[in-house]
C-alpha positions, 0 to 999 in steps of 0.5 A: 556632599552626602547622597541624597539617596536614603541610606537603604538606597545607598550603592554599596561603593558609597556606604563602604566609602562612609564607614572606611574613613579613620577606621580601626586599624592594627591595635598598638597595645604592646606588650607590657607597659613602662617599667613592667606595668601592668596598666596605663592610666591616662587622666585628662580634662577637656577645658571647655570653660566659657565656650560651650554656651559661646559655641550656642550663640548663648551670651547669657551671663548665668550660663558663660559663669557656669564655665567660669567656674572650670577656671576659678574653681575646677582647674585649681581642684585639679591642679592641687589633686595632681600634684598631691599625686604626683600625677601629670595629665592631658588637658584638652583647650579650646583655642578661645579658652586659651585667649580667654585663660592664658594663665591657667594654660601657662601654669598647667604646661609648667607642671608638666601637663600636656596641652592638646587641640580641642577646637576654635570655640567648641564648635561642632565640626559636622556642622561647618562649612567647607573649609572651615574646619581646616583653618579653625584647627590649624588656627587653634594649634598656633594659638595654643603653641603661643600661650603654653610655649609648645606645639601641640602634638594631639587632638579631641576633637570638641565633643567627638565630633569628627567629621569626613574631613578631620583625619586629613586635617590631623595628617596635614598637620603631622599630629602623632595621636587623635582621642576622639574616636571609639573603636576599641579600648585599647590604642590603635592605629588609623586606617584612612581608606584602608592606607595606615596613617601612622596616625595613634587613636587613644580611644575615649568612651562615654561610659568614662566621661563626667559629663553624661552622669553630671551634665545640667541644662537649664532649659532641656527635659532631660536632666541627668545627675548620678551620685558621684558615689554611683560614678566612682563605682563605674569608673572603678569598674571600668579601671578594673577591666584595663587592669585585668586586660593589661590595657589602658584606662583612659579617663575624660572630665571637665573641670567645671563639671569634675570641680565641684565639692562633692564630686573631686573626693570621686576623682580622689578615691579613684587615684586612690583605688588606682594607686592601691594596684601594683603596676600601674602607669601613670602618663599622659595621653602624649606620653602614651600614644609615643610609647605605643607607636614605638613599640609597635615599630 
């Protein structure tokens, strides 16, 4: 329970308490990457589809179709972009999109591409009950080892929203890596109270999700929309600094966001630019949390 103190009034055991929890630890960027890379590069989609106007209460037909078109549209632009490029990445679905899409998770999982936990219905985990996070977690795993045939073994949590109680939930449950935290760009280890945990945090960014230079809201004032061209030339930048750091670009979309005509030749250029480095490494988030923790011994 939060003290109801204000925050100025905290007592320094208390607000020492709040900012120790998953705390940044030692930093798992090894030396160099597989193969003698220079840099990783981690693609992963968050497949929200339906569930983020289901997560509001909202059972408008308009706003569950704009998620519908994350599975007709988005995820099969992806699939084909992917496979042109011989590339395999991390999707992030919630438990109600794999019940909703079992197909799509089954096809992806065939390819190759990773299938991590990303909340029951896209709720926010700040906002639940107690307890509740645990068996919606717990109960979102079981769901995706069902349909893809594999245990998940990482979690983002739905829109980074992690709460006091999630990194015992991800110990509990044995995960090898979070993304959903943002203390560095490069991986590093969590720190629970200042206790390592073992566990690998591959830090997601604003600055590299689709989301915040794309997403429309009917109903809100404020409506953001950047030109994907504007977008390619931020995502390049960002790319180009792991690249001169020898570190990891890792990249968060959403299909239904990403999937659209005019933005897909964006994430196609991006690969391309990408591609046109020497020493790049292409891996899923799984693929790469591994290979950090091993390295780090």
């Amino acid at each position: 329970m939060a003290d109801p103190k204000k925050p100025w009034e905290w007592p320094e055991d208390y607000w020492r308490t709040a900012i120790n929890r998953a705390r940044a630890g030692r930093s798992l960027k090894p030396h160099c990457w597989p193969g003698g890379a220079r840099c990783a590069v981690a693609l992963s989609f968050d497949s929200d589809h339906d569930t983020t106007p289901l997560r509001d209460g909202d059972e408008s037909p308009m706003r569950i179709s704009q998620g519908q078109y994350g599975n007709r549209q988005g995820v099969p632009r992806i699939r084909r972009l992917l496979d042109r490029h011989s590339i395999r990445a991390s999707f992030y679905v919630p438990a109600v999109t794999a019940l909703i899409y079992p197909d799509e998770q089954r096809a992806l999982a065939d390819e190759g591409h990773e299938i991590g936990i990303h909340s029951w219905i896209h709720e926010a985990n700040t906002s639940l009950p107690p307890g509740v996070e645990r068996e919606l977690t717990l109960r979102s795993a079981d769901v995706l080892e069902k349909v893809s045939g594999r245990r998940p073994v990482g979690i983002r949590t739905a829109s980074w929203d992690f709460s006091v109680d999630t990194m015992g939930i991800i110990e509990e449950m044995g995960l090898l890596y979070d993304s959903s935290l943002m203390g560095d760009d490069e991986p590093y280890e969590l720190v629970d109270s200042g206790r390592p945990t073992g566990v690998v945090e591959l830090p997601p960014e604003w600055i590299r999700d689709d989301a915040p230079y794309f997403m429309f809201v009917r109903f809100s004032g404020l409506r953001p929309y950047t030109p994907p061209s504007s977008v390619l030339e931020i995502f390049k930048a960002e790319f180009d600094g792991a690249y001169a750091e020898g570190g990891l670009f890792l990249l968060t979309m959403h299909p239904h966001i990403i999937g659209h005509r005019s933005r897909m030749p964006l994430l196609e250029a991006l690969v391309e630019y990408i591609k046109g480095h020497d020493g790049v490494w292409f891996a899923t988030h799984e693929e790469v949390a591994r290979y950090c923790k091993d390295e780090a011994g």
